[in-house]
C-alpha positions as CSV (number, residue, x, y, z in Angstrom):
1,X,59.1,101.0,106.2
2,X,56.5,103.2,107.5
3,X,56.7,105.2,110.8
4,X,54.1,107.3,113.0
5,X,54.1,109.1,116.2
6,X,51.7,106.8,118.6
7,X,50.9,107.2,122.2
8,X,52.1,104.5,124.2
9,X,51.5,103.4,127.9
10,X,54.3,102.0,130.1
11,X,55.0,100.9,133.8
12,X,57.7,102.7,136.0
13,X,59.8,99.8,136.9
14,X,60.5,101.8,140.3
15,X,57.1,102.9,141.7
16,X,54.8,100.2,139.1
17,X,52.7,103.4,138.5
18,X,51.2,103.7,134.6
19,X,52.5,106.8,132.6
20,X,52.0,107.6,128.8
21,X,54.9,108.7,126.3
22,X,55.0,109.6,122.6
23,X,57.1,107.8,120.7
24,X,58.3,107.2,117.1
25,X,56.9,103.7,115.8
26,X,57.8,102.1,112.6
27,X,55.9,99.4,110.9
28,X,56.5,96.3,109.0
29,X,54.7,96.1,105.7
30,X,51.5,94.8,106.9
31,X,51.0,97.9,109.1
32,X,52.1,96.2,112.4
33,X,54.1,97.6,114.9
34,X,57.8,96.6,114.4
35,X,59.9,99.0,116.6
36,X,59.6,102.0,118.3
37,X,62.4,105.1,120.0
38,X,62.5,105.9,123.5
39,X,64.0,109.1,123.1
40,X,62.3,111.6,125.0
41,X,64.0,114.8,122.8
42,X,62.6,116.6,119.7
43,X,65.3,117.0,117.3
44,X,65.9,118.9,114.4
45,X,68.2,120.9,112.1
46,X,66.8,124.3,111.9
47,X,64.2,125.7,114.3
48,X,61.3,125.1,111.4
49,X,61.7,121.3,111.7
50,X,61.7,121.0,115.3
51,X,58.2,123.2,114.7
52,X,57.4,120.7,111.9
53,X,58.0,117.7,114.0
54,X,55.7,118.8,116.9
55,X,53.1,119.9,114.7
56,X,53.4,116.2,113.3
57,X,53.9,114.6,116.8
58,X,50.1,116.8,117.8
59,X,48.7,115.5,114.6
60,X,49.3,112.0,115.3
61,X,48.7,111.8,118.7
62,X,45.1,113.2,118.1
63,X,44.1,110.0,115.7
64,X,41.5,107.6,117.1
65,X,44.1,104.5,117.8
66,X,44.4,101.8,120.0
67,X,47.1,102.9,123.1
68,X,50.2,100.8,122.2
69,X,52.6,99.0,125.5
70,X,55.8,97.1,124.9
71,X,53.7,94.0,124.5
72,X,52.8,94.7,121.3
73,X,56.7,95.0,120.3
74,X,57.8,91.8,122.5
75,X,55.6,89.1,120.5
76,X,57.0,90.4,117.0
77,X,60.4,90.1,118.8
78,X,60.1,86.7,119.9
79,X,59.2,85.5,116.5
80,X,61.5,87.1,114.4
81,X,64.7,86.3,116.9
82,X,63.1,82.7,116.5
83,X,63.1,83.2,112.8
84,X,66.9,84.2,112.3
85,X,68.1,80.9,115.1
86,X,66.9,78.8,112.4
87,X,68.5,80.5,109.7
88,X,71.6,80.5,111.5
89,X,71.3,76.8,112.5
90,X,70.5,75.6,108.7
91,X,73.3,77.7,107.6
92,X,75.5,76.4,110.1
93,X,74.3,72.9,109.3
94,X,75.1,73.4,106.1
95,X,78.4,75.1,106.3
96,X,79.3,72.1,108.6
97,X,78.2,69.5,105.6
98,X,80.3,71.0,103.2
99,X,83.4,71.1,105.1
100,X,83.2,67.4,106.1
101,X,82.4,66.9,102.2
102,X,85.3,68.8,101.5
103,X,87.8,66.7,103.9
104,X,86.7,63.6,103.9
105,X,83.3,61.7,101.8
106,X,83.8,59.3,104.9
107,X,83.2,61.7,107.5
108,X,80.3,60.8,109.8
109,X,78.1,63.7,111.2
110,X,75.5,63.0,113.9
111,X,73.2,65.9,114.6
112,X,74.9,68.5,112.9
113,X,78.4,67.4,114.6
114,X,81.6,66.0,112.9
115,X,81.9,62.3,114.8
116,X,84.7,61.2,112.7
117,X,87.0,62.3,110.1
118,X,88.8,59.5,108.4
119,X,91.1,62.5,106.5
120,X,92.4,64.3,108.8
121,X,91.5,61.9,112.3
122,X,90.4,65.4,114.5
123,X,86.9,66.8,114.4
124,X,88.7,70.2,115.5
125,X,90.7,70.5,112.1
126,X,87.4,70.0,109.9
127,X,86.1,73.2,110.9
């Protein structure tokens, strides 16, 4: 994962007046915006890497790129939490089919659910 400094424009939630911020942004591997830091500090270990980091924070912010908002983070957001519900859901899916297999081959499942056990009589007990 790659990461940059990037100049970024927001919205005061208060007053709905525009203000800019520089913030760390990291990328996925296709070079799109994946994250970013609010954190408004510069920190360091030694008083040469805070140095080093503002140098690098000037260095960046001075590159020709487009101005980035939240927006740009929310649509990546929306499709990856998408993404990992239907992981989940085939997993759970799948977790729930091999627990019915395991108590009973007569149990009936109806949209992922445990209808009937004919093992044990109580869809609460094949889980």
């Amino acid at each position: 994962m790659t990461w940059n400094y990037r100049i970024m424009k927001s919205i005061c939630p208060r007053t709905g007046e525009f203000y800019y911020t520089l913030n760390e942004v990291f990328y996925h591997d296709d070079g799109k915006p994946r994250a970013y830091c609010e954190r408004d500090e510069v920190m360091g270990d030694t008083k040469d890497e805070i140095i080093d980091r503002l140098e690098m924070m000037l260095k960046d912010a001075k590159k020709d790129r487009p101005i980035l908002t939240e927006e740009d983070f929310k649509k990546k957001d929306k499709k990856m939490i998408k993404t990992k519900l239907a992981i989940m859901a085939g997993l759970i899916l799948a977790l729930v089919a091999l627990k019915a297999y395991a108590c009973s081959t007569e149990t009936i499942i109806i949209d992922g659910r445990i209808i009937n056990c004919t093992t044990c009589g109580d869809v609460t007990n094949c889980y």
